[in-house]
Biopython code that builds the backbone (N, CA, C, O; Angstrom):
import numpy as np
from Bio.PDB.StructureBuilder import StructureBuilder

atoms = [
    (1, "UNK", "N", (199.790, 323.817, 156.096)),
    (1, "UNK", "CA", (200.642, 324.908, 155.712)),
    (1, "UNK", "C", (200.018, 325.635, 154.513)),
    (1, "UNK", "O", (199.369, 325.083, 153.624)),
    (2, "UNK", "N", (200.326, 327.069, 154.609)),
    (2, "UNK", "CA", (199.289, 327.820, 153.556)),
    (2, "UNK", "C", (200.566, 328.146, 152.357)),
    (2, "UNK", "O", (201.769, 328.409, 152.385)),
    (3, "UNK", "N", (199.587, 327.968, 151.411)),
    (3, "UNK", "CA", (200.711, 327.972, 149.937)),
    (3, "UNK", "C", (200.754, 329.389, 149.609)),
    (3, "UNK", "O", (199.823, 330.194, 149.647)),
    (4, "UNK", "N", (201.947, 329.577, 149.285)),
    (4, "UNK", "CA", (202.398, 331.334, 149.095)),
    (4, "UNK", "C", (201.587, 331.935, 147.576)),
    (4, "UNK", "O", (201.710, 331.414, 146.467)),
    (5, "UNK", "N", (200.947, 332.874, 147.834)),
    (5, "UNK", "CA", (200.769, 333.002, 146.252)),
    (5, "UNK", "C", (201.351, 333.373, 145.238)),
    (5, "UNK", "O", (201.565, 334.578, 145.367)),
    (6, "UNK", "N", (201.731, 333.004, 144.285)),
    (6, "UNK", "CA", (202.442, 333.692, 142.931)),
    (6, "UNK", "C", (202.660, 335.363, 142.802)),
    (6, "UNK", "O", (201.691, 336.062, 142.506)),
    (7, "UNK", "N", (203.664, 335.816, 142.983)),
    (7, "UNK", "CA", (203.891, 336.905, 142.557)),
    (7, "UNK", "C", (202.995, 337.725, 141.313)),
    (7, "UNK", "O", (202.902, 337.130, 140.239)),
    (8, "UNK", "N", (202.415, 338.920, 141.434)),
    (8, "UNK", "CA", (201.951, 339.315, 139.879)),
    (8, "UNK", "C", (203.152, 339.874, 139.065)),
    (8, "UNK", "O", (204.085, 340.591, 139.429)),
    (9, "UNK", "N", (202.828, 339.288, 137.756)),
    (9, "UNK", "CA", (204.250, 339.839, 137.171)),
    (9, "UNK", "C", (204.333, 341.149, 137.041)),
    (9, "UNK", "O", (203.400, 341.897, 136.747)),
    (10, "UNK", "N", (205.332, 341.420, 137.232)),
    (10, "UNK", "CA", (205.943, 343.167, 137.499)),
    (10, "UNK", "C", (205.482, 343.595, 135.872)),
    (10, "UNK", "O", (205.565, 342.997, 134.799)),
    (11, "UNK", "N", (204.956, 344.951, 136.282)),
    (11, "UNK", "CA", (204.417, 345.809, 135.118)),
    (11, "UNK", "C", (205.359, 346.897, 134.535)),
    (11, "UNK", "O", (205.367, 347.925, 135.212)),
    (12, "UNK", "N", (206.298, 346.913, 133.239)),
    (12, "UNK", "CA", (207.199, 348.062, 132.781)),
    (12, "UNK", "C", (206.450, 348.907, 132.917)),
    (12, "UNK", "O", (205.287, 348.786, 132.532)),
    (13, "UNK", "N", (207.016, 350.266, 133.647)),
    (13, "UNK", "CA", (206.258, 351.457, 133.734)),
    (13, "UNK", "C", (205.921, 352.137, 132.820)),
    (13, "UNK", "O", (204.873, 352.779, 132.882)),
    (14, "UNK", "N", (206.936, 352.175, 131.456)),
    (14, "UNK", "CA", (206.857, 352.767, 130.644)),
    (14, "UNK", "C", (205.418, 352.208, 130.013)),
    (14, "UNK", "O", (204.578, 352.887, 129.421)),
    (15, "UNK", "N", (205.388, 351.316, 130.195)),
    (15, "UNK", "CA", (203.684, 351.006, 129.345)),
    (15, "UNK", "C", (202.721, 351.199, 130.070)),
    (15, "UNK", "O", (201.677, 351.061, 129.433)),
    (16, "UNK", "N", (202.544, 351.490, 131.257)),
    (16, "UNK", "CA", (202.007, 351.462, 131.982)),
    (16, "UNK", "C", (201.660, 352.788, 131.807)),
    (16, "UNK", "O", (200.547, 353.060, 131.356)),
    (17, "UNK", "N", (202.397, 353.591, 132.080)),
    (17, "UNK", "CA", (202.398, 354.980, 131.551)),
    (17, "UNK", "C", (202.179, 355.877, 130.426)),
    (17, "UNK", "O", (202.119, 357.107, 130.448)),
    (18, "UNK", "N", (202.023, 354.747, 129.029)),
    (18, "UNK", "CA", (201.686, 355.143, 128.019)),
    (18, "UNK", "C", (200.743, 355.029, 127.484)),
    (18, "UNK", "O", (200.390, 355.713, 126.522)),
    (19, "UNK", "N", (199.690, 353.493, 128.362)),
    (19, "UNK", "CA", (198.329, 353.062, 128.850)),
    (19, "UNK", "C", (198.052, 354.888, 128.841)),
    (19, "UNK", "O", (197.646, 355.570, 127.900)),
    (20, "UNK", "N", (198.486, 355.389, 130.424)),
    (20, "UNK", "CA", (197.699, 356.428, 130.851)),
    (20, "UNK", "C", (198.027, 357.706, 130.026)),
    (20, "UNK", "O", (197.219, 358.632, 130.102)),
    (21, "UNK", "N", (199.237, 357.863, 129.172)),
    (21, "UNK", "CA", (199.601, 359.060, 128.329)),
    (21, "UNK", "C", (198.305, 359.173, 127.047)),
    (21, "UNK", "O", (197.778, 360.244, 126.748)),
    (22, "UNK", "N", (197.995, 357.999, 126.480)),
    (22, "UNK", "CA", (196.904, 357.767, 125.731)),
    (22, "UNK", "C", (195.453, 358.211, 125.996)),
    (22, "UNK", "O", (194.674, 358.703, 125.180)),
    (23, "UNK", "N", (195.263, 357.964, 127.191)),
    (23, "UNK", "CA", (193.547, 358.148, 127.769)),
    (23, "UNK", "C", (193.895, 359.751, 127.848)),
    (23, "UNK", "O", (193.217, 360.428, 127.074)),
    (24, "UNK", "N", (194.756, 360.406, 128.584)),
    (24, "UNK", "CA", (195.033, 361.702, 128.536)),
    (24, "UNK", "C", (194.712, 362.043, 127.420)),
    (24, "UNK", "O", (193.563, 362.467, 127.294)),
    (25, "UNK", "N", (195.498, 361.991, 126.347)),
    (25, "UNK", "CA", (195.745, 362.397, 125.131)),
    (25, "UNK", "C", (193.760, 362.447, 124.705)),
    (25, "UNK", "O", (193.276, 363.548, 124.445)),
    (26, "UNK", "N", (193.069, 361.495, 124.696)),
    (26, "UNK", "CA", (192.071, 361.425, 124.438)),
    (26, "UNK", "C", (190.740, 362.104, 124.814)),
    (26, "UNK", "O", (189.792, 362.350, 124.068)),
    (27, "UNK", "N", (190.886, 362.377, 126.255)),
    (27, "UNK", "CA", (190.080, 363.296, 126.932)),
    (27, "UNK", "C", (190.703, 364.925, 126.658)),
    (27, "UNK", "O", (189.871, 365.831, 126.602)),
    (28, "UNK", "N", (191.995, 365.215, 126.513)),
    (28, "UNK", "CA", (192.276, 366.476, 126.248)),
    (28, "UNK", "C", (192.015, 366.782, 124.940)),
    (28, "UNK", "O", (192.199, 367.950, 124.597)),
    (29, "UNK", "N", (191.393, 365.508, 123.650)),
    (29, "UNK", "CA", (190.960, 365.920, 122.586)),
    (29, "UNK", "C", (189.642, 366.830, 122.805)),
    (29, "UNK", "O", (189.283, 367.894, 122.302)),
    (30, "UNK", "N", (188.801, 365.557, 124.223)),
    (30, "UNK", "CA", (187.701, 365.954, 123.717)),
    (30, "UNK", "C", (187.321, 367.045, 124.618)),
    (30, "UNK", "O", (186.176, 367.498, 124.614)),
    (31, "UNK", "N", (188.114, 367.418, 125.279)),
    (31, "UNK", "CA", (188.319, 368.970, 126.153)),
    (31, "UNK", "C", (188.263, 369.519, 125.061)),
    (31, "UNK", "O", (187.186, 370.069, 124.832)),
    (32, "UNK", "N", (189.048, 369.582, 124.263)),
    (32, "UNK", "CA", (188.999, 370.650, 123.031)),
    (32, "UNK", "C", (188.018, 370.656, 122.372)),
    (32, "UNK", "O", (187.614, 371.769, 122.034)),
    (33, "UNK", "N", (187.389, 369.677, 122.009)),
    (33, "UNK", "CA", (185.891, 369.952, 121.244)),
    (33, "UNK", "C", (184.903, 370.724, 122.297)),
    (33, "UNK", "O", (184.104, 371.596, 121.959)),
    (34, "UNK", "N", (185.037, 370.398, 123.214)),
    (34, "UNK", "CA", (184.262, 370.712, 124.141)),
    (34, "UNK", "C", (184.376, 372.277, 124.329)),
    (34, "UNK", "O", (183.502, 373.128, 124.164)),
    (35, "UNK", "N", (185.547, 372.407, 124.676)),
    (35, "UNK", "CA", (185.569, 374.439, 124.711)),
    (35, "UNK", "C", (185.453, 374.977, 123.224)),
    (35, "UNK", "O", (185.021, 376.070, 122.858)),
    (36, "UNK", "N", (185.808, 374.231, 122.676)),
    (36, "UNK", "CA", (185.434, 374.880, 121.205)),
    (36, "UNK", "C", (184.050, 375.532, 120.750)),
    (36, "UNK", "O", (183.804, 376.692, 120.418)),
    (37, "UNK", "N", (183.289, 374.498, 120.834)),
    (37, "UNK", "CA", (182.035, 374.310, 121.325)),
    (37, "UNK", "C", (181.387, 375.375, 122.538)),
    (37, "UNK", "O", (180.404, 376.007, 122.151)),
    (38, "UNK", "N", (181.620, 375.512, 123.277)),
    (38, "UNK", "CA", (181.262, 376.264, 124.031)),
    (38, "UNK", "C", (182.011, 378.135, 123.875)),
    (38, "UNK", "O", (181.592, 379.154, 124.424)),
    (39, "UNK", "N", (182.944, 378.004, 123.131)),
    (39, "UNK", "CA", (183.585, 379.448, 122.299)),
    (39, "UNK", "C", (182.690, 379.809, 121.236)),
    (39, "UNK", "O", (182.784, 380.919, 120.712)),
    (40, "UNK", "N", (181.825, 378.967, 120.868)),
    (40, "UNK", "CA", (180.964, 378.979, 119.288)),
    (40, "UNK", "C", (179.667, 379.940, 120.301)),
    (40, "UNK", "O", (179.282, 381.109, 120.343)),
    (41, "UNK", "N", (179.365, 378.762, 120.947)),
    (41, "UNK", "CA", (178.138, 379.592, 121.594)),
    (41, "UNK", "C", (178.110, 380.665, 122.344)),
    (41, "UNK", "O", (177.024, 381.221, 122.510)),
    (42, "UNK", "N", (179.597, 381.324, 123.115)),
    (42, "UNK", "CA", (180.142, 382.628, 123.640)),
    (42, "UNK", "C", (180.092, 383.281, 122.856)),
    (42, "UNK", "O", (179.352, 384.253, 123.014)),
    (43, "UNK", "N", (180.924, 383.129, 121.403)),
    (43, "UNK", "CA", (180.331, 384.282, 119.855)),
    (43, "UNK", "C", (179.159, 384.591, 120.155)),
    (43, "UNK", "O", (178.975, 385.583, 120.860)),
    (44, "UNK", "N", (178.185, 383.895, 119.739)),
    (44, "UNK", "CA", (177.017, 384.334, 119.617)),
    (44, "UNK", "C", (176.246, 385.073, 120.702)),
    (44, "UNK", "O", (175.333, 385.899, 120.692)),
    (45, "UNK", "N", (176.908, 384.505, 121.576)),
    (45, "UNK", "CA", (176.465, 385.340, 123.125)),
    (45, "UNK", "C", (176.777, 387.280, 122.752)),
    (45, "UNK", "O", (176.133, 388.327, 122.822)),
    (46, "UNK", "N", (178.137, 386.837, 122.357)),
    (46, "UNK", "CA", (178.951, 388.321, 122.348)),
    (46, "UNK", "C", (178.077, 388.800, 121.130)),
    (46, "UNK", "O", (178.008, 390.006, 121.370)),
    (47, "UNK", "N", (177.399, 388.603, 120.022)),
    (47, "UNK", "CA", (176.641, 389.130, 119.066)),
    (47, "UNK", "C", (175.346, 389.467, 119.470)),
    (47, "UNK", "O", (174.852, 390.444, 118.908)),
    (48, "UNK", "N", (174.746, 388.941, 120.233)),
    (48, "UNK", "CA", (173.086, 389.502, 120.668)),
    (48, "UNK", "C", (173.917, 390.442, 121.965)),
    (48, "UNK", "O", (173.652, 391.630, 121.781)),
    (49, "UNK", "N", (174.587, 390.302, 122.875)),
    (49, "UNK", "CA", (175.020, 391.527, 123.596)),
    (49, "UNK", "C", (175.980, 392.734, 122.981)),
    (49, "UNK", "O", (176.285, 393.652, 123.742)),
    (50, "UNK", "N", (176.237, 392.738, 122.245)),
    (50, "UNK", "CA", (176.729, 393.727, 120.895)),
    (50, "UNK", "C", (175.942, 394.120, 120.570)),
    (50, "UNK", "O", (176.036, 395.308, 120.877)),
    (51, "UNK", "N", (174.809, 393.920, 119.935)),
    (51, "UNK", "CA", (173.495, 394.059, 118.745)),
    (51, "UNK", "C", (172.674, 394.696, 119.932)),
    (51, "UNK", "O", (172.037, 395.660, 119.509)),
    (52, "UNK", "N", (172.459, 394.452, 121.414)),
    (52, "UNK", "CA", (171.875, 395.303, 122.443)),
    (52, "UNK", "C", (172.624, 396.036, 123.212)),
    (52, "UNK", "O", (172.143, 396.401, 124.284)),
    (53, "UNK", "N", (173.662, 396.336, 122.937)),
    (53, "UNK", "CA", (174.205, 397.367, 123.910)),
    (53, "UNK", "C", (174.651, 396.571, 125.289)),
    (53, "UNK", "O", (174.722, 397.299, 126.280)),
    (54, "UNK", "N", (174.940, 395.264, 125.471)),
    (54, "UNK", "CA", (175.167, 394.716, 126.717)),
    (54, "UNK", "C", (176.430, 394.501, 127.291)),
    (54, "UNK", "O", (177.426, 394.332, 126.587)),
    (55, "UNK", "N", (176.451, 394.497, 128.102)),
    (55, "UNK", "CA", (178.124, 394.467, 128.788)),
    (55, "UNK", "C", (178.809, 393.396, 128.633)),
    (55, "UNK", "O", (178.537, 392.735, 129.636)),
    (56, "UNK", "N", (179.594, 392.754, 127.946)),
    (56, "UNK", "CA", (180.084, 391.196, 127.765)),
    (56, "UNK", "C", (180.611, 390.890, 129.628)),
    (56, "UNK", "O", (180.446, 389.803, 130.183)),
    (57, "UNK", "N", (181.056, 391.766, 130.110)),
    (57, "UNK", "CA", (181.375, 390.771, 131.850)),
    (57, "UNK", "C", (180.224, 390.580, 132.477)),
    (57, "UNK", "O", (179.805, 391.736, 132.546)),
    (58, "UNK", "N", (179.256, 389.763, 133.089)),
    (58, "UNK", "CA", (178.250, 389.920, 133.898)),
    (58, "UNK", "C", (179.002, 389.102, 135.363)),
    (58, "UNK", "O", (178.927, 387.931, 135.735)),
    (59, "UNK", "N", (179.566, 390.036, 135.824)),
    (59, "UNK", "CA", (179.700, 389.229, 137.282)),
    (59, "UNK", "C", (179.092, 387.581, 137.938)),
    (59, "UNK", "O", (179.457, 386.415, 138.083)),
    (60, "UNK", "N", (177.584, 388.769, 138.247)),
    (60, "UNK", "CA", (176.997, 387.488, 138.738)),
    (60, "UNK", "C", (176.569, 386.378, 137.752)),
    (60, "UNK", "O", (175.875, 385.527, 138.308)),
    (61, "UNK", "N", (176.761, 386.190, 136.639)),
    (61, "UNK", "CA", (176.675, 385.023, 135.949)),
    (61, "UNK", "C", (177.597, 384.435, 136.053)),
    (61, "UNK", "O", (177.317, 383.279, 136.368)),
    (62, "UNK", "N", (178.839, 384.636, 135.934)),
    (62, "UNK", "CA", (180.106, 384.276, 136.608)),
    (62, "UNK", "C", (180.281, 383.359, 137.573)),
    (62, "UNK", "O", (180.795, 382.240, 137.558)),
    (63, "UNK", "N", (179.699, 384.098, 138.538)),
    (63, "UNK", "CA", (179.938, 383.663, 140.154)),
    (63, "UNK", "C", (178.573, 382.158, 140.359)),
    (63, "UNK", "O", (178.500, 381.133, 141.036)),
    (64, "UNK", "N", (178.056, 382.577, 139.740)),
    (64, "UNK", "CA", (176.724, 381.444, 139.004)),
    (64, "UNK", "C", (177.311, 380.069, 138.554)),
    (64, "UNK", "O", (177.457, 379.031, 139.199)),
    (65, "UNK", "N", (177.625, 380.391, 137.164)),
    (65, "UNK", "CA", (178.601, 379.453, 136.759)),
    (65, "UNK", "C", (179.735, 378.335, 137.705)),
    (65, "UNK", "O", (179.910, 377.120, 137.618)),
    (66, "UNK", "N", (180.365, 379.398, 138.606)),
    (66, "UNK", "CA", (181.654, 378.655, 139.273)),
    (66, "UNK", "C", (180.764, 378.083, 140.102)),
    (66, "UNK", "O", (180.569, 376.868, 140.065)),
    (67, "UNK", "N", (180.008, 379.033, 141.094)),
    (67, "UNK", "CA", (179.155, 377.754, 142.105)),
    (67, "UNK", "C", (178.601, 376.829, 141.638)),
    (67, "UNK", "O", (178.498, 375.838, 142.361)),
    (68, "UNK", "N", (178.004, 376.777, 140.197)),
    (68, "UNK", "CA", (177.540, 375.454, 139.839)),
    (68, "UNK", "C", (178.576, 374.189, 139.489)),
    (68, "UNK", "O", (178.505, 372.970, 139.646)),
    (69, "UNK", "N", (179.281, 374.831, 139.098)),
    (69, "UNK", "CA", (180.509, 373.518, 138.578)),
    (69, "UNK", "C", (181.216, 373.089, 139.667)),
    (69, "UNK", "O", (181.828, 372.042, 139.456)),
    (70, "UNK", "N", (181.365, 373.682, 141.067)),
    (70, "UNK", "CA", (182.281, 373.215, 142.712)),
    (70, "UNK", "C", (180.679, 372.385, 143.222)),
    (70, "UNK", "O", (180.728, 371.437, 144.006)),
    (71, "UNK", "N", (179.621, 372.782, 142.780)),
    (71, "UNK", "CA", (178.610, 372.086, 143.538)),
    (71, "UNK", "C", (178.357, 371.036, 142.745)),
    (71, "UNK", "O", (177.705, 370.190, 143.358)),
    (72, "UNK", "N", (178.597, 370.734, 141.641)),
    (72, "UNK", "CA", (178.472, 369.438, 141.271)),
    (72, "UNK", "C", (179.935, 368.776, 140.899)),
    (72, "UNK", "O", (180.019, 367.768, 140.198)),
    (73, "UNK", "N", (181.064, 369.450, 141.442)),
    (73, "UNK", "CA", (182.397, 368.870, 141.438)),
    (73, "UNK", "C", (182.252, 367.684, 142.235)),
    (73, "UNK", "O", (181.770, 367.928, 143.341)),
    (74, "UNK", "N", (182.554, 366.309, 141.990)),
    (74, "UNK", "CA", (182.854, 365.187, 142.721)),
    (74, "UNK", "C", (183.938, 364.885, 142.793)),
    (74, "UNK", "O", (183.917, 363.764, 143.301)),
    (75, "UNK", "N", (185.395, 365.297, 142.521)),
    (75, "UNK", "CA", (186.630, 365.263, 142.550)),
    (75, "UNK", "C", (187.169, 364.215, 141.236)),
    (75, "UNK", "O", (186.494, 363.889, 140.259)),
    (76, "UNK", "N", (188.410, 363.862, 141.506)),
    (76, "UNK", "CA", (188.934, 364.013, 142.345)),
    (76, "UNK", "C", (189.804, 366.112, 142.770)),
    (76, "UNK", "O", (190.359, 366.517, 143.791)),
    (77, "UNK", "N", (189.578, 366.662, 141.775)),
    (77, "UNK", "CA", (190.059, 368.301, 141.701)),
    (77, "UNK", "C", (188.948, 368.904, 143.187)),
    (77, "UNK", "O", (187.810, 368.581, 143.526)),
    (78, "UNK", "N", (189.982, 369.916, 143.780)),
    (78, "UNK", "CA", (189.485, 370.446, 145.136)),
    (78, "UNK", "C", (188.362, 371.387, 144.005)),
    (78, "UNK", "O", (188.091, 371.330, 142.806)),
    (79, "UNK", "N", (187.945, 372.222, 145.162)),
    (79, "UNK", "CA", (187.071, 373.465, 144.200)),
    (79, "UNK", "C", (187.929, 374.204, 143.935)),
    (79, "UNK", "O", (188.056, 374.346, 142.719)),
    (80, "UNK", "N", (189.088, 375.164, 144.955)),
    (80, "UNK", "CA", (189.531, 376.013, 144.124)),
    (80, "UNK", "C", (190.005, 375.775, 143.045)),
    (80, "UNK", "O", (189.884, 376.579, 142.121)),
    (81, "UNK", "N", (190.685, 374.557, 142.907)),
    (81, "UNK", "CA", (190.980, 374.063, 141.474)),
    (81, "UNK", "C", (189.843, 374.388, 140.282)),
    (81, "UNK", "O", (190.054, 374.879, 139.173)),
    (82, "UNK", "N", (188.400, 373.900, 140.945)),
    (82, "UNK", "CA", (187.551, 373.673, 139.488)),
    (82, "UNK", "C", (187.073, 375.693, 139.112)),
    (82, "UNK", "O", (186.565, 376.349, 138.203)),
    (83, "UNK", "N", (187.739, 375.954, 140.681)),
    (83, "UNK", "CA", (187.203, 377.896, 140.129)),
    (83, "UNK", "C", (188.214, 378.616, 139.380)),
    (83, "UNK", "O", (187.845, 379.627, 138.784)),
    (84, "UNK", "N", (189.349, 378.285, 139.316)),
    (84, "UNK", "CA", (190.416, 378.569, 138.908)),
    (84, "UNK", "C", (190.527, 378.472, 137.138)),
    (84, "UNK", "O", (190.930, 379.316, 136.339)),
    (85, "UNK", "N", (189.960, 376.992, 136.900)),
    (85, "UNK", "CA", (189.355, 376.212, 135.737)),
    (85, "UNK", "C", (188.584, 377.358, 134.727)),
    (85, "UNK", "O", (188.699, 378.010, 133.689)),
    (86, "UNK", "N", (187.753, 377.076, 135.827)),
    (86, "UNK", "CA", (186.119, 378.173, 135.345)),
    (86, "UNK", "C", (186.352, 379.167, 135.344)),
    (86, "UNK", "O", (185.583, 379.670, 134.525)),
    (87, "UNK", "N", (187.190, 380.182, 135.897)),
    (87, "UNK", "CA", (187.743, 381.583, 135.803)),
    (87, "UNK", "C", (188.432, 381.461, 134.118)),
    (87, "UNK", "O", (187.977, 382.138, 133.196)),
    (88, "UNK", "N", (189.388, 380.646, 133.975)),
    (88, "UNK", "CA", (190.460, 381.011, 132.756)),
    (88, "UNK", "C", (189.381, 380.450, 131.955)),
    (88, "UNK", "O", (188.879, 381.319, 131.243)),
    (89, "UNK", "N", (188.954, 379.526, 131.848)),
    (89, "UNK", "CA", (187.598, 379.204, 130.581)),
    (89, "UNK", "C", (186.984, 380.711, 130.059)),
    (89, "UNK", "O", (187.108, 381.179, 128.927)),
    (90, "UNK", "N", (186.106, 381.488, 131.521)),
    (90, "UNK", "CA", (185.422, 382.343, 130.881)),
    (90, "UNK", "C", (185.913, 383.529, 130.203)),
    (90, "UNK", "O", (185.423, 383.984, 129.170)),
    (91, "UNK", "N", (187.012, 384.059, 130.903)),
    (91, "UNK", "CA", (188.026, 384.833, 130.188)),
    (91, "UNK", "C", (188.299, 384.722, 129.346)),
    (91, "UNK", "O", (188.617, 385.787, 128.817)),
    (92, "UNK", "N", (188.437, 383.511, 128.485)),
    (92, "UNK", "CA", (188.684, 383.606, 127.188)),
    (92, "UNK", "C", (187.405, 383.427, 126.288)),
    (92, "UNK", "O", (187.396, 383.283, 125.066)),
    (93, "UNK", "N", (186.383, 383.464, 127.098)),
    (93, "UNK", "CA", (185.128, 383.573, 126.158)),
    (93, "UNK", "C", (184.538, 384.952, 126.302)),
    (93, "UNK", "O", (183.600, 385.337, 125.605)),
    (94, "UNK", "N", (185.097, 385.653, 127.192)),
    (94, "UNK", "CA", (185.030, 386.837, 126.856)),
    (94, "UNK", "C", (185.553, 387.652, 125.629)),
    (94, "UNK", "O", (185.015, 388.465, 124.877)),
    (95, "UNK", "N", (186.945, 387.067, 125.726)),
    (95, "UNK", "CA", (187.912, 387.348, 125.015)),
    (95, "UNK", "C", (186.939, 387.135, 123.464)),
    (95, "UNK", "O", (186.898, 387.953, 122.546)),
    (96, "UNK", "N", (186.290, 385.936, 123.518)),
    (96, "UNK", "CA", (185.622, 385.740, 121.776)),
    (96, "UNK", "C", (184.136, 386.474, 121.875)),
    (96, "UNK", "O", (183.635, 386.843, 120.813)),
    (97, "UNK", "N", (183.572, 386.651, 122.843)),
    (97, "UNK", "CA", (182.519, 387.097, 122.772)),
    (97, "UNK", "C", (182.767, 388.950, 122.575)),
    (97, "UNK", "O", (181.733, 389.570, 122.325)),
    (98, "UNK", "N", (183.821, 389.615, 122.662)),
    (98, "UNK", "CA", (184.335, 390.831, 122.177)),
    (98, "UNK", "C", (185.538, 391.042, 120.549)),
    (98, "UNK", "O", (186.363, 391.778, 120.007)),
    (99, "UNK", "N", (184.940, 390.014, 120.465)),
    (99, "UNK", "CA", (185.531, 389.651, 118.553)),
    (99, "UNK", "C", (184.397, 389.237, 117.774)),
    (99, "UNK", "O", (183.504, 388.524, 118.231)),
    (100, "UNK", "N", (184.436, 389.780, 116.342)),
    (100, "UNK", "CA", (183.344, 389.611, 115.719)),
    (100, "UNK", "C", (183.513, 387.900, 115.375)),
    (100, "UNK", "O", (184.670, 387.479, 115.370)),
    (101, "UNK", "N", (182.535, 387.038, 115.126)),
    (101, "UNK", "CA", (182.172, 385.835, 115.132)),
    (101, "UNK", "C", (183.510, 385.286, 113.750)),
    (101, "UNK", "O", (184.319, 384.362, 113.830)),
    (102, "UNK", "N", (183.361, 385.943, 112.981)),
    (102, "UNK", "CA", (184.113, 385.283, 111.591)),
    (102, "UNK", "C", (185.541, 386.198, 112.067)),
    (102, "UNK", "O", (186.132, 386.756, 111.143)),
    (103, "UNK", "N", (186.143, 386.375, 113.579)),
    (103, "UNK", "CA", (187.184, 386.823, 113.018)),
    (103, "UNK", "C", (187.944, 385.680, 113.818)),
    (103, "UNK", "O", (187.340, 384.711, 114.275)),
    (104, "UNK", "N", (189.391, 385.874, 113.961)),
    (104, "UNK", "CA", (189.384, 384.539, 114.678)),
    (104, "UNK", "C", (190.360, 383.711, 113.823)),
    (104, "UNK", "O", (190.059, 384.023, 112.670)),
    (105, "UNK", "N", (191.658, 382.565, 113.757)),
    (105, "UNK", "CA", (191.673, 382.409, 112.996)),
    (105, "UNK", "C", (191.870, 380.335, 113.118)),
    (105, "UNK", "O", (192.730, 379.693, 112.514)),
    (106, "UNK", "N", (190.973, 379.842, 113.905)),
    (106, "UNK", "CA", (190.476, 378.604, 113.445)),
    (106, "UNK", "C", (191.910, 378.215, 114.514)),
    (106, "UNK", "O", (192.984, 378.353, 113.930)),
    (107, "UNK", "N", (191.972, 377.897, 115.527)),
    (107, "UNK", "CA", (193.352, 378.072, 116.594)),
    (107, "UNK", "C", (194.566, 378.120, 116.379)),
    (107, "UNK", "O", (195.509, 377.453, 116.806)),
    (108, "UNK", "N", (194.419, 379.674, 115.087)),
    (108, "UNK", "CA", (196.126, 380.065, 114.939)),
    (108, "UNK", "C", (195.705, 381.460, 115.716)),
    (108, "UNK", "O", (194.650, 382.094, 115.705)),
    (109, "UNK", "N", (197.187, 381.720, 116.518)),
    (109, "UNK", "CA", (197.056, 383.146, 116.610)),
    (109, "UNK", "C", (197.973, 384.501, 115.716)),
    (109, "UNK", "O", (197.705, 385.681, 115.942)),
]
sb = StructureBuilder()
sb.init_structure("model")
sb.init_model(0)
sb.init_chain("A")
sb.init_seg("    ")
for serial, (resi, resn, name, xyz) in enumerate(atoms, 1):
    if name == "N":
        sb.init_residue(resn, " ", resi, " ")
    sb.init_atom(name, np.array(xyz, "f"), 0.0, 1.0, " ", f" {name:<3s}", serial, name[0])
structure = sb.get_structure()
């Protein structure tokens, strides 16, 4: 006769959930360094295309961009998700790359 195995003890969700509210919390820090970071280097983008007369939208860099980030998307996010992503990202680095570098006010609006 085969011996039943022990139940695993039942897990409160609430911790379970606060396990995963934490790791969130942690990666959406470092989301934020991360676009921050990448808003620093859009300034400067927007200052050498200022300083030459250049158009801050370039389409096809754009469309560049999104195909690269769905072609190296491994999920679990579909693509339109990661273009959707990559659309509101660049928009707002437009948004800084058509503001002078020191204006801005450190993420107050």
């Amino acid at each position: 006769m085969a011996k039943k195995k022990a139940a695993a003890p039942e897990v409160d969700p609430r911790i379970a959930l606060s396990g995963f509210r934490h790791q969130i919390d942690t990666i959406d820090r470092q989301l934020l360094d991360l676009l921050n970071q990448r808003g620093r280097v859009a300034q400067q983008i927007g200052q050498v295309k200022s300083q030459h007369g250049l158009a801050v939208v370039e389409p096809s860099r754009e469309q560049q961009v999104v195909a690269n980030m769905m072609a190296a998307n491994e999920g679990p996010l579909p693509n339109d998700s990661i273009e959707r992503i990559f659309l509101g990202v660049m928009i707002e680095m437009r948004n800084l790359q058509r503001k002078p570098a020191n204006a801005g006010g450190e993420g107050k609006d």
